[in-house]
C-alpha positions, 0 to 999 in steps of 0.5 A, a space after each residue: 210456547 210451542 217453540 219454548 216446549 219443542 226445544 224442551 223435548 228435545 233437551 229432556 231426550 239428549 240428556 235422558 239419563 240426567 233426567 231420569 236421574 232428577 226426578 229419581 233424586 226429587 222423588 227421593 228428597 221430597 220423600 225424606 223431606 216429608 218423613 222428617 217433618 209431616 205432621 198429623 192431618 186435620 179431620 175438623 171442618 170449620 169456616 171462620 167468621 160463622 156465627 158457629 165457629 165464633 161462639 165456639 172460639 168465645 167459649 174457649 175463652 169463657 166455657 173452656 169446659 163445654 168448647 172442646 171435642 167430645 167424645 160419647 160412650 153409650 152404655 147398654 144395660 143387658 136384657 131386662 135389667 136397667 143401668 141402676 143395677 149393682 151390677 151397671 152402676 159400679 163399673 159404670 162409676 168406675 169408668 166415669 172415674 177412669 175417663 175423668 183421670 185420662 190426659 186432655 179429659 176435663 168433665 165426665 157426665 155420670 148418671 145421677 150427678 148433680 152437676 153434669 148429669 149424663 143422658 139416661 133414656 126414658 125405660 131406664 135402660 141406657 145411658 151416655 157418657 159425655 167426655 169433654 176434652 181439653 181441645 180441638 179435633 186436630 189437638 187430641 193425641 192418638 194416645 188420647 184416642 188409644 186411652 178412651 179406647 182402652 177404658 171402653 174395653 175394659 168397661 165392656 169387660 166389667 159389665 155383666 153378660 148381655 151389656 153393651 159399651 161402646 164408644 164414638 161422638 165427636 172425636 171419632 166420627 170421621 175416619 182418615 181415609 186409605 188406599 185400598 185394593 179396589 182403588 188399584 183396580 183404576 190402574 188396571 183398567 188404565 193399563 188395560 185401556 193404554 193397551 188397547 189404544 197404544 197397542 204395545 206394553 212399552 208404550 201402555 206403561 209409560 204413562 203409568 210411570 208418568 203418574 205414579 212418579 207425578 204422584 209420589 212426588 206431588 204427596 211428597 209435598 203435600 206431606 212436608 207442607 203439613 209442618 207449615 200448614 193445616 191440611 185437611 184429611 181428604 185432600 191427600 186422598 183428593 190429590 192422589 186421585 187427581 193425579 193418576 187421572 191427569 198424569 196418565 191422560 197428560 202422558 197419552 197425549 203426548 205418546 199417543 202423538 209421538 207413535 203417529 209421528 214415527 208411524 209417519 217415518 220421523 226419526 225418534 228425537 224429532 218425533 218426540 220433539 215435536 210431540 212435546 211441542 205439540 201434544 205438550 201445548 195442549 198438555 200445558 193448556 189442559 193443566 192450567 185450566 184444571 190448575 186455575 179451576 181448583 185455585 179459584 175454589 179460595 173465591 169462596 173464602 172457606 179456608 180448608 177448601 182453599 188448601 184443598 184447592 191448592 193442594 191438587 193444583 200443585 199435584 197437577 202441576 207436578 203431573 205437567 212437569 213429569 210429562 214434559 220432561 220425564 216422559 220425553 226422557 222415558 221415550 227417548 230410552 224405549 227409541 224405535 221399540 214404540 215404532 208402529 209396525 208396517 201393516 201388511 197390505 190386504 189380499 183381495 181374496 173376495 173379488 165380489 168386493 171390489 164390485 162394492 159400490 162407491 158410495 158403500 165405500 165412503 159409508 164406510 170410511 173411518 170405521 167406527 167413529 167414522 160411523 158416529 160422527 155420521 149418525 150423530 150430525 146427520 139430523 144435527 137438530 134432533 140429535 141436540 134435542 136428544 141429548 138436552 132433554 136427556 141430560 136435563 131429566 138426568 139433572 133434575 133430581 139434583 133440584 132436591 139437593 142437600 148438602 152437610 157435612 158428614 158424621 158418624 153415620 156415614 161411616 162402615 156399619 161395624 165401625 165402633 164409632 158407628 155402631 155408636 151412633 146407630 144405638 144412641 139412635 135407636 136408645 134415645 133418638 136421633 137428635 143425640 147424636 147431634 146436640 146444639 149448644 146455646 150460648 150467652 153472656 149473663 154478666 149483667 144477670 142478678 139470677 143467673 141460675 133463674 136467667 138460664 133456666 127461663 132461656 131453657 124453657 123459652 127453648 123447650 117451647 119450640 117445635 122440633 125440641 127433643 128435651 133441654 137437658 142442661 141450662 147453667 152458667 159457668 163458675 164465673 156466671 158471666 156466660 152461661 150454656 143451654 144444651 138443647 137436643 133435637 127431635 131430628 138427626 144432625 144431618 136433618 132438614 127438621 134440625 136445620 130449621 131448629 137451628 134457624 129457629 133458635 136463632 130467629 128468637 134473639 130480638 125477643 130474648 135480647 128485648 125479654 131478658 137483655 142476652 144475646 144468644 149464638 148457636 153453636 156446637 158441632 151440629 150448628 157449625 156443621 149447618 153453618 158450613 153447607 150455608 156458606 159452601 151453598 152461597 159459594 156455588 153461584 159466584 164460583 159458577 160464574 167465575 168459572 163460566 166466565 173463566 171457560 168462555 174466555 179460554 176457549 175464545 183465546 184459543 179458537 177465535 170464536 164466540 159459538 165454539 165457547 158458548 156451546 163449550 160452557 153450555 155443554 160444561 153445565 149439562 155435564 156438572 147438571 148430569 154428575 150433580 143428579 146421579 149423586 144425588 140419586 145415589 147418595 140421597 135417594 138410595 139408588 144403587 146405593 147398597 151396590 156401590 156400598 153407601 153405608 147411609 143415604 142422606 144429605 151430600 158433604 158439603 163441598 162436594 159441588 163446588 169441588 166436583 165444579 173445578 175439577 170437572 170444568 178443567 177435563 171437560 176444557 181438555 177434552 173440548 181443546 182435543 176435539 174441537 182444535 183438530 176440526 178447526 185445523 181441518 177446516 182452515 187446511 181444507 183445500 176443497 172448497 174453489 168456491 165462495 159460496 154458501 153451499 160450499 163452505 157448508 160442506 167444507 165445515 162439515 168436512 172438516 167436522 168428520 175428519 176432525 172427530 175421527 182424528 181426535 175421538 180414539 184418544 179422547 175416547 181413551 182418556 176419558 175411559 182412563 178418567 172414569 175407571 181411576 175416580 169410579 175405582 174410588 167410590 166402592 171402599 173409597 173415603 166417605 167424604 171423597 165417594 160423592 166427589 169420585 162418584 160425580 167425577 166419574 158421572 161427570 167424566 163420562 157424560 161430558 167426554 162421550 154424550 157433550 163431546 162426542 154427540 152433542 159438540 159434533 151437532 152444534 158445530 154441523 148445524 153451525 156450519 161456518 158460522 161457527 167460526 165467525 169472530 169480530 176483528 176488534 176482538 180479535 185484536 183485544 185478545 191474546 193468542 194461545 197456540 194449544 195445538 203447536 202450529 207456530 213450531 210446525 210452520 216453524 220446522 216447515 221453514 227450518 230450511 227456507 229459502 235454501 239450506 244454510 241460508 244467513 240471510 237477516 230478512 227474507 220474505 215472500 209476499 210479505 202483507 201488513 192487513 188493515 184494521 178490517 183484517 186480512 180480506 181487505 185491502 193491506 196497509 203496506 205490501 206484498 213485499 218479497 225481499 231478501 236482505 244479508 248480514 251487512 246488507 240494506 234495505 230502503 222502505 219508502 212510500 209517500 206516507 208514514 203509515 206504511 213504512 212504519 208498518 213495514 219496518 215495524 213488522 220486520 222488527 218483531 213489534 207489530 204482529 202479522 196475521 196468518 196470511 201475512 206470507 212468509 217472513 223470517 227475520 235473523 233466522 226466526 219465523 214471524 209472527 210466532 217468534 217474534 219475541 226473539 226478533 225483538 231482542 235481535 233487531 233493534 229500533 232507533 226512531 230519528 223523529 223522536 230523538 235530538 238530530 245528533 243523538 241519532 247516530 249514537 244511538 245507532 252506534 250503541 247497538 254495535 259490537 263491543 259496547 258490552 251488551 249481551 244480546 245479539 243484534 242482526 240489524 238495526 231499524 231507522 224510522 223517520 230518516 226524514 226528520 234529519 234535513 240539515 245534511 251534517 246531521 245526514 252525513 253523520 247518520 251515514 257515517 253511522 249507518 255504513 260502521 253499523 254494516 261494517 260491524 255486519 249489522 243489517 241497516 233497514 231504513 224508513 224514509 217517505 220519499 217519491 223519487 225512484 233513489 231515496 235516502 241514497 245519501 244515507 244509504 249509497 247500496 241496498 234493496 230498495 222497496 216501495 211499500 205500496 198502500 191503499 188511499 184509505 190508508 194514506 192519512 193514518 197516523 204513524 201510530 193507530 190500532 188496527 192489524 187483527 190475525 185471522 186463521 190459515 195459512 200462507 205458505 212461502 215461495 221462492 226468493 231471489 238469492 241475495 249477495 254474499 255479505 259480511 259476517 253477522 255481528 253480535 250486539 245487544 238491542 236498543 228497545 226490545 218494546 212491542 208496540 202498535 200501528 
């Protein structure tokens, strides 16, 4: 990938302009897209298939008077009188008239009617109108809403002095969120940050640009979706903060590599390009765990979080591309102005200095986090205790976690909805803010009147119960609804446990009276809601666990460093989980932060918060975590085998790796915390717990995880840390995050020699056994050099070892690092070995009928019509051929094939010193030595596992000047294994 990403970086610079101006023109397209055909957000939670949502969708059919949206108008009467008053009770029939008449209106509760009565309180004093509407909450018009507001004003205008009409419920008890000046304040603080880190105003601005254009084209998007999908009201708000986070982090990455590199004395489209290449790897890695994280958020089956999900993975996506791309682009238009200056050396102007002691010196070295990493390995033990304990106490209130869905009360205190929802509070109790409704089919009841009035009253007998204002069926009396108000509010553990208590009564009732009964309304769906997301959070840890583990062990090649990676994850999302709930449930800081009511968490919250946390916590584990890795398989050091040694030699490269890493990850995760907490003070409702947790969680995993806890464990492990099964090693694929397959790539542009064409060159070319690169090899070392045209005989006195050889030479069998250096039609193996397979093909004599052999070695040849490129053609099992017309016309064929200038690498098991001389008069010969324990392998077992390191190349012979290359396609392109 690192090889795909290096010449994409160095496209996007050389055609810069048409960069910038694609994305000028997508940002601009998908922006008119979106102001063409966007339709409305939806503001209602719903999860089909609860026994809530399905009452509701049966009334609709049977009830359709009682299934809509509601909406509530409180009515206060003024100091001393009551709402029976001439003065109340006329503007108030005249209100309940003037709703009656509005579009999308079907029934108005009125005081005194005698069908649907509206709430009175006990003193007489208020009243609540209840206004069914024809619909769901996504369905109502804006000019509904505009209407119910205006007959509220005019109502209030009507009433004498000292009453009070206001208007709420249902309808308006969640408000659309908005971008507000204090979410700004996460870009200054970015900028400030970049700043600081970059140390110039160019470069600090790139990545801003980065995010903001990744952004506007991800809402873009997002907007135009909405005429082919509902999508909820929090999601733009939840994707535009995914997207400055990752876009402005993504991009420093990639500058803060490209300034190290000019820094170095690289030209500006090289340092870029390996930048991309490598900074761009991890970029790529980062995004897709983010990406794979809030997609696997459908495995809870819940729809509205599944586009949820899906919506901000497409936004990190779209951050992925714009850093790619764009900000190569970008950079290439800003060239040597990002250039690091030269720092002038230091003038020894305190002789008493340079009389320091060594060992003063090194407590020195790496300054401040030189300093860390040293403190905070020096009693690894302790320092792992510490941070456990720690965060496990910060954890622990979140043991007392609610979750529900949020309403009115949650909502700024001089809302009107809210002001609503606290006087009905205050008037009449909590638990009308929330009612329930109980539904039954009664089709089969002789006294449907008499039947709903003795369910009322089995109902008001429970704990809990307020009042049963309503029990009726509908005109039809085939279905009949109980409107039962609880004594607690909508969000309450009381109400809740009255909601489980309703329905424990159905094998009674369905025994009593032959009914079988479903609670619903938006309360019970509500309750319905945090249940299921409750549920969700057990299996979606898991797959996200699982899915962490996998990942890091693709990319480290070890079974501590993910393990510590996923127990370091749910310390973070533990912390995150706690300090929300002590903010948001327990009122801590609450007044600071602007918490309009303390109470349960919104229910997605948790499960949100896990996906989004578990792909940054992976980022920033990837960014540490590799650097140590690579210090430690570089460190040249150690001349030792012994224990003591490579303890230091881990140790080492622990420090080293952190101070290299910890300024930028330091960096980003500042950037992180200040765009999510810069949403939490006027933030959304629904969206204050998940910015609040991202930022908790951000902080903690990036400097506590990371930066104390990760350093510790991997001191204590010392080279433990890095121990890795050779059978999974094989099993598993490999993820180059860090851009080590286009660095030794660039490294060997230019061996053995500048211009050299040679097909095959390779120095000390080994194929390891199946217990890896310490034992002892299958076939090799084998130094060789082979010309366009030119030949090679492999020969052994077994199979196992030619075709190991050969196989390896032709791309299909993969080499370890230490396999030595081996460039096959001008690309490195193994990390380029897909374009091996399309350039050398493979002709297996064994398998084939004896005459077809030679054709099939002509089909790869100049002029047979085939589009790709072959260099040379491989002949396994030569010896299958015994009759000699069938050796003479694989000859024929093989000289035509270097004529063409194609490459002949032939396999043949032959003791003597000349073999296949008659197939191949000229050529290298080479003796693929092999190991005893090797001598009986079948041609085709599994072994050859890849281990760390490096082996760097030495010098080739130079071969012969040989014929000009040739241009065919190959015969099979299949990667296979020995």
């Amino acid at each position: 990938m690192s090889s795909v990403l290096y010449q994409l970086g160095r496209w996007a610079i050389r055609a810069r302009r048409l960069v910038v101006v694609g994305w000028i023109v997508i940002l601009a397209v998908v922006g008119g897209t979106a102001g063409l055909v966007m339709q409305s957000l939806d503001n209602e939670v719903t999860i089909p298939g609860t026994e809530a949502n399905e009452a509701l969708e049966r009334l609709a059919a049977t009830f359709p008077e009682v299934s809509g949206v509601s909406a509530q108008v409180v009515i206060v009467a003024p100091q001393g009188g009551t709402i029976a008053d001439a003065d109340m009770s006329g503007p108030i029939d005249d209100a309940v008239a003037a709703f009656g008449d509005l579009d999308q209106v079907v029934a108005v509760t009125a005081p005194g009617d005698d069908v649907m009565a509206a709430s009175v309180n006990d003193a007489g004093t208020a009243t609540i109108l209840q206004v069914q509407l024809d619909g769901d909450l996504g369905s109502i018009t804006d000019a509904t809403k505009d209407a119910l507001t205006d007959e509220t004003a005019a109502l209030q205008a009507a009433l004498p002095d000292g009453a009070e009409a206001h208007l709420g419920g249902q309808l308006f008890a969640t408000e659309f969120p908005a971008i507000s000046v204090t979410e700004g304040l996460g870009l200054i603080v970015a900028l400030v940050v970049l700043v600081l880190t970059l140390g110039s105003f160019v470069a600090a601005g790139l990545p801003l640009v980065n995010a903001l254009v990744g952004v506007g084209v991800s809402m873009g998007l997002l907007f135009a979706a909405t005429s082919v999908a509902t999508i909820g009201s929090t999601t733009p708000m939840l994707a535009v903060m995914l997207g400055l986070a990752v876009g402005i982090d993504y991009a420093l990455f990639i500058v803060s590599r490209h300034r190290d590199l000019l820094r170095d004395g690289l030209a500006v489209e090289e340092s870029i390009a390996r930048s991309v290449a490598t900074a761009g790897s991890a970029v790529v890695f980062a995004g897709l765990t983010v990406m794979i994280a809030l997609v696997g958020l459908g495995v809870a089956g819940i729809p509205f979080l599944t586009v949820m999900g899906v919506a901000a993975a497409a936004a990190v996506a779209v951050a992925v591309l714009v850093s790619l791309t764009l900000l190569p682009a970008l950079l290439g238009f800003a060239g040597d102005r990002l250039r690091p200056k030269a720092k002038a050396p230091a003038k020894d102007s305190a002789p008493r200095k340079r009389r320091s002691k060594e060992p003063a010196r090194q407590r020195r070295e790496g300054g401040f986090f030189g300093a860390w990493v040293r403190g905070v390995t020096r009693w690894p033990i302790v320092t792992i205790l510490v941070v456990v304990v720690g965060l496990g106490a910060l954890t622990w209130p979140a043991t007392g976690l609610r979750l529900a869905l949020p309403d009115a009360g949650v909502l700024p205190r001089d809302s009107s909805a809210r002001i609503t929802y606290d006087t009905i509070s205050d008037e009449f109790g909590p638990g009308f803010n929330g009612p329930l409704i109980v539904t039954a089919p009664i089709v089969t009841s002789t006294d449907p009147l008499g039947l709903m009035d003795a369910l009322a009253d089995e109902i008001r007998a429970l704990p809990g119960v307020a009042d049963v204002p309503l029990a009726t069926p509908n005109q039809s009396a085939d279905t009949g609804i109980i409107q039962v108000i609880p004594e607690g509010g909508p969000t309450s553990v009381a109400t809740e446990d009255l909601v489980h208590e309703i329905r424990a009564l159905r094998p009674h009732l369905q025994a009593e009276y032959g009914v079988d009964i479903a609670v619903t309304g938006f309360t019970a769906v509500g309750i319905d809601v945090s249940a299921k997301l409750g549920e969700a959070l057990l299996p979606f840890g898991i797959v996200v666990v699982g899915l962490c583990l996998v990942l890091l062990t693709m990319v480290f090649r070890s079974l501590w460093v993910p393990v510590k990676a996923s127990l370091g994850y749910l310390l973070s999302v533990g912390a995150a989980f706690g300090v929300v709930t002590l903010v948001f449930q327990h009122g801590f800081l609450a007044d600071f932060l602007n918490v309009a009511r303390t109470g349960p968490i919104i229910s997605f919250m948790p499960i949100v918060l896990m996906g989004v946390l578990f792909g940054l916590a992976m980022d920033y584990e990837v960014f540490l975590v590799s650097r140590m890795r690579e210090d430690y398989v570089h460190d040249s050091g150690v001349s030792t085998g012994s224990a003591g040694a490579e303890q230091g030699r881990a140790r080492r490269a622990v420090h080293s790796g952190f101070r290299g890493s910890a300024p930028v990850v330091t960096a980003a995760a500042v950037i992180m915390f200040g765009v999510f907490v810069a949403f939490v003070p006027e933030g959304d409702a629904n969206l204050k717990p998940i910015a609040l947790g991202l930022a908790v969680g951000v902080a903690v995993d990036a400097f506590v995880v990371r930066m104390v806890l990760v350093p510790a464990v991997m001191a204590l492990l010392g080279e433990r840390a890095w121990y890795f099964p050779r059978w999974l090693d094989r099993v598993l694929p490999h993820f180059d995050v860090e851009g080590e397959g286009v660095t030794k790539e660039l490294a060997l542009a230019d061996w053995p020699e500048p211009g050299a064409t040679d097909v095959v060159v390779a120095h000390q070319l080994t194929v390891a056994g199946p217990s890896g690169p310490g034992a002892a090899p299958v076939a090799g070392p084998v130094t060789v050099r082979v010309p366009d045209g030119g030949a090679l005989v492999v020969h052994a006195d077994a199979t196992s070892p030619v075709d190991a050889l050969l196989l390896a030479l032709a791309g299909r069998l993969h080499l370890d690092a230490e396999a030595g250096a081996v460039k096959v039609a001008g690309y490195v193996l193994p990390e380029r070995a897909g374009a091996v397979r399309r350039r050398v093909a493979v002709v297996d004599a064994a398998a084939l009928a004896p005459h077809a052999v030679p054709a099939a070695v002509r089909a790869v040849l100049p002029g047979t019509g085939r589009r790709t490129t072959v260099r040379a053609v491989v002949v396994l099992h030569s010896d299958a051929l015994t009759r000699r017309a069938d050796r003479d016309a694989l000859a024929a064929a093989l000289r035509d094939a270097q004529g063409a200038g194609v490459a002949v690498l032939l396999g043949t098991v032959a003791p003597d010193d000349e073999p296949a001389r008659d197939l191949v008069p000229t050529g290298v010969v080479v003796r693929a030595h092999c190991s005893p324990q090797y001598s009986s392998l079948p041609a085709m077992a599994s072994w050859n596992a890849p281990d760390p390191g490096a082996h760097g190349p030495g010098p080739v012979s130079p071969a012969p000047a040989s014929p000009a290359a040739a241009h065919a396609p190959l015969l099979d392109d299949t990667e296979v294994s020995l």
